[in-house]
C-alpha positions as CSV (number, residue, x, y, z in Angstrom):
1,X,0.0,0.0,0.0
2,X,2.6,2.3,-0.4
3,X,2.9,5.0,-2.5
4,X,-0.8,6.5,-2.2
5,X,-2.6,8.3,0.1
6,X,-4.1,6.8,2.8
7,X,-7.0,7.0,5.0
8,X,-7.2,4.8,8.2
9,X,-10.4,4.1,9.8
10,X,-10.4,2.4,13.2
11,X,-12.7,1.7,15.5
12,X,-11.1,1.0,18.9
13,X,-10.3,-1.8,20.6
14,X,-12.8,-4.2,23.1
15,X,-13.3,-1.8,26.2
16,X,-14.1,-2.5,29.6
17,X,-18.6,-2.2,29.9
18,X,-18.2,0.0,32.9
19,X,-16.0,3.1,34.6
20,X,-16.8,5.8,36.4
21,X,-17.5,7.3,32.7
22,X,-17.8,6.3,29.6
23,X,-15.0,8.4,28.4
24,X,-12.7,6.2,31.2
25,X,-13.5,3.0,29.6
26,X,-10.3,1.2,29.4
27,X,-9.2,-2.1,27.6
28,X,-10.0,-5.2,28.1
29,X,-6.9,-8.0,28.0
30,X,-8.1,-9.4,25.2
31,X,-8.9,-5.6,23.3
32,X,-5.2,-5.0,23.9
33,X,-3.9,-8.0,22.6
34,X,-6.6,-7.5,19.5
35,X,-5.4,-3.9,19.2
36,X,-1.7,-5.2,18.9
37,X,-3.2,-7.9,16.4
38,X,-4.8,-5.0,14.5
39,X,-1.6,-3.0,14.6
40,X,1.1,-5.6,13.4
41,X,-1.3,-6.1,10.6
42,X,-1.7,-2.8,9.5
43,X,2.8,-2.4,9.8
44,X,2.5,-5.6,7.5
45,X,0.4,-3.9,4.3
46,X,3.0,-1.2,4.7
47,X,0.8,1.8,6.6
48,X,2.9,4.5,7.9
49,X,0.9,7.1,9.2
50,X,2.3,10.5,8.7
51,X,-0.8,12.2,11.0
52,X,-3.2,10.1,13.9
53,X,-6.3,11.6,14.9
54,X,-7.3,10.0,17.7
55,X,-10.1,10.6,20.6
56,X,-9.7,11.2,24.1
57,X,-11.7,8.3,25.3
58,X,-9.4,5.7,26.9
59,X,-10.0,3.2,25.0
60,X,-9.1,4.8,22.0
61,X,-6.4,6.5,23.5
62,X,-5.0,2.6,24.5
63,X,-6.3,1.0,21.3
64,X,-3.5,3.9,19.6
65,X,-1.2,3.0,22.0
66,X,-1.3,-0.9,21.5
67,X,-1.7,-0.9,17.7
68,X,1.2,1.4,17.2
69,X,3.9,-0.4,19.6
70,X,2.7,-3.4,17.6
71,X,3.6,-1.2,14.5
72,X,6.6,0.6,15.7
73,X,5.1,3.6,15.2
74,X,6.9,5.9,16.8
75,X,4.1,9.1,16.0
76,X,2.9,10.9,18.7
77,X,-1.4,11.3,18.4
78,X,-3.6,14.4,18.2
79,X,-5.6,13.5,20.9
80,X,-9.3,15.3,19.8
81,X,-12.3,15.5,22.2
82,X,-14.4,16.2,19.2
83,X,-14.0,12.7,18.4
84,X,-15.4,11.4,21.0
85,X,-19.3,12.3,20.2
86,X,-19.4,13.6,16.2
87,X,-20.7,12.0,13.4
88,X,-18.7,11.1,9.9
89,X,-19.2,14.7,9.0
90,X,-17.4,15.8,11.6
91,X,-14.7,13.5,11.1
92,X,-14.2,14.2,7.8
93,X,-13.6,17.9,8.7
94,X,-11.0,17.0,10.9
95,X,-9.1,14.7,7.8
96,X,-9.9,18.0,5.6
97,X,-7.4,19.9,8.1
98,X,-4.9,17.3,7.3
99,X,-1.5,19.2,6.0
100,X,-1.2,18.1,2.3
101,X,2.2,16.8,2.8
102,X,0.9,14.0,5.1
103,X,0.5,11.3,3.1
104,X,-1.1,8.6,5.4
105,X,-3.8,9.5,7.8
106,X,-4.8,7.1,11.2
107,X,-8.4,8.0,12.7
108,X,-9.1,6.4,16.3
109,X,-12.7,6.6,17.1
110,X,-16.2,4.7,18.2
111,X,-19.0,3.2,16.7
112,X,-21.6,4.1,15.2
113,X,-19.6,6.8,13.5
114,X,-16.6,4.8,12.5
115,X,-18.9,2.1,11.0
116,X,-20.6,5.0,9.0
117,X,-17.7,6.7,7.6
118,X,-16.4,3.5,6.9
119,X,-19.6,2.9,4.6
120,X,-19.7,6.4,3.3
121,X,-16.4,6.9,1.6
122,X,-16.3,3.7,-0.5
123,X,-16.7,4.2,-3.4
124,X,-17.7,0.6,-4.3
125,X,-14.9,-0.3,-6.9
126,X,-12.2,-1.7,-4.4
127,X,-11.3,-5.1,-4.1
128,X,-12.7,-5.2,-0.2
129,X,-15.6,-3.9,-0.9
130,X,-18.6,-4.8,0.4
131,X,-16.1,-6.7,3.8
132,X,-17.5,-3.2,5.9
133,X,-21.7,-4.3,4.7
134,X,-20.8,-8.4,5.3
135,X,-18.8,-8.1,8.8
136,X,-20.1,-5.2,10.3
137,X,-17.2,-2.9,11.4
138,X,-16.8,-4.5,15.1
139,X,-13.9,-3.7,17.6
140,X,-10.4,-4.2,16.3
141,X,-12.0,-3.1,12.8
142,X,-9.3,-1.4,10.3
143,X,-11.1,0.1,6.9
144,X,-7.9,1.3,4.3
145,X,-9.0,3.6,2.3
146,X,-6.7,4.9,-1.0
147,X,-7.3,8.6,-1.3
148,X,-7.2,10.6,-4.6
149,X,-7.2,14.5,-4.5
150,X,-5.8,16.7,-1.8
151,X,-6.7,16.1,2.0
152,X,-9.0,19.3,2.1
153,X,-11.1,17.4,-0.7
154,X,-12.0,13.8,0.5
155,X,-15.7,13.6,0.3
156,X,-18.4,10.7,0.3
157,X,-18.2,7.6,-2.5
158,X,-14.7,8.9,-3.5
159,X,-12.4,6.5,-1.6
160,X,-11.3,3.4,-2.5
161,X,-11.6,0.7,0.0
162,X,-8.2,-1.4,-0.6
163,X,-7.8,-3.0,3.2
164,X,-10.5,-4.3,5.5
165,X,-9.2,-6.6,8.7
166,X,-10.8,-7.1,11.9
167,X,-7.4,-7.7,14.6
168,X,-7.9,-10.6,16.9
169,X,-5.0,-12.1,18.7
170,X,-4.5,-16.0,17.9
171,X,-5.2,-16.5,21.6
172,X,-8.3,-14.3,22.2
């Protein structure tokens, strides 16, 4: 996957059902050993994110943590509240503030809206397309998405879904 732009779309790892809040939701054992799962796979098709939106929940906060020490990722987040409670619209504001020299993009969020973005930039000519509709987009779920256009640009049906895994550890 190198050599193209690149949007990531992950939903976080399995969290916790309870905390004191929502937003302090931490991993489970087996959401950090999928998270690592998630990120050695994503280090294997050659993803090298250049920017990482991520939200400040916990568990999204831990899933970026996990997935990019299983990556060797050595990036340093944006951690953004706004994350935590927009919809795909919002996201894809955020990506359009992207700097256009960035040429692989990591977004960290929750479901529903992860799922939803996921379905609303393919653009339905991609090899995995059609993986989001058939497995859902559950915890642990990576959607690659190759990018044409600048950052600023990246609107619905115009992606190209090339990448869809779901990280679970052999053990989990």
């Amino acid at each position: 996957m190198d050599n193209q732009r690149l949007l990531v779309v992950v939903r976080h790892a399995k969290a916790e059902p309870f905390a004191a809040s929502d937003v302090e939701r931490v991993l489970t054992d087996r959401g950090r050993h999928d998270g690592a799962a998630l990120g050695a796979w994503l280090a294997a098709q050659g993803v090298r994110p250049g920017v990482a939106y991520v939200s400040y929940a916990a568990r999204t906060r831990e899933t970026w943590h996990v997935m990019a020490g299983a990556a060797a990722w050595a990036l340093a987040p944006h951690i953004d509240g706004n994350l935590y409670g927009t919809d795909e619209d919002g996201v894809l504001e955020l990506v359009h503030t992207t700097p256009e020299d960035v040429a692989t993009v990591v977004v960290v969020g929750h479901n529903p809206t992860m799922g939803m973005l996921a379905q609303l930039l393919d653009d339905g000519e991609g090899a995995a397309t059609g993986a989001v509709a058939t497995e859902g987009f559950p915890t642990s779920a990576a959607a690659v998405f190759a990018v044409p256009g600048p950052w600023a640009e990246v609107e619905p049906m115009a992606a190209r879904l090339v990448g869809f895994h779901v990280g679970r550890a052999a053990d989990a």
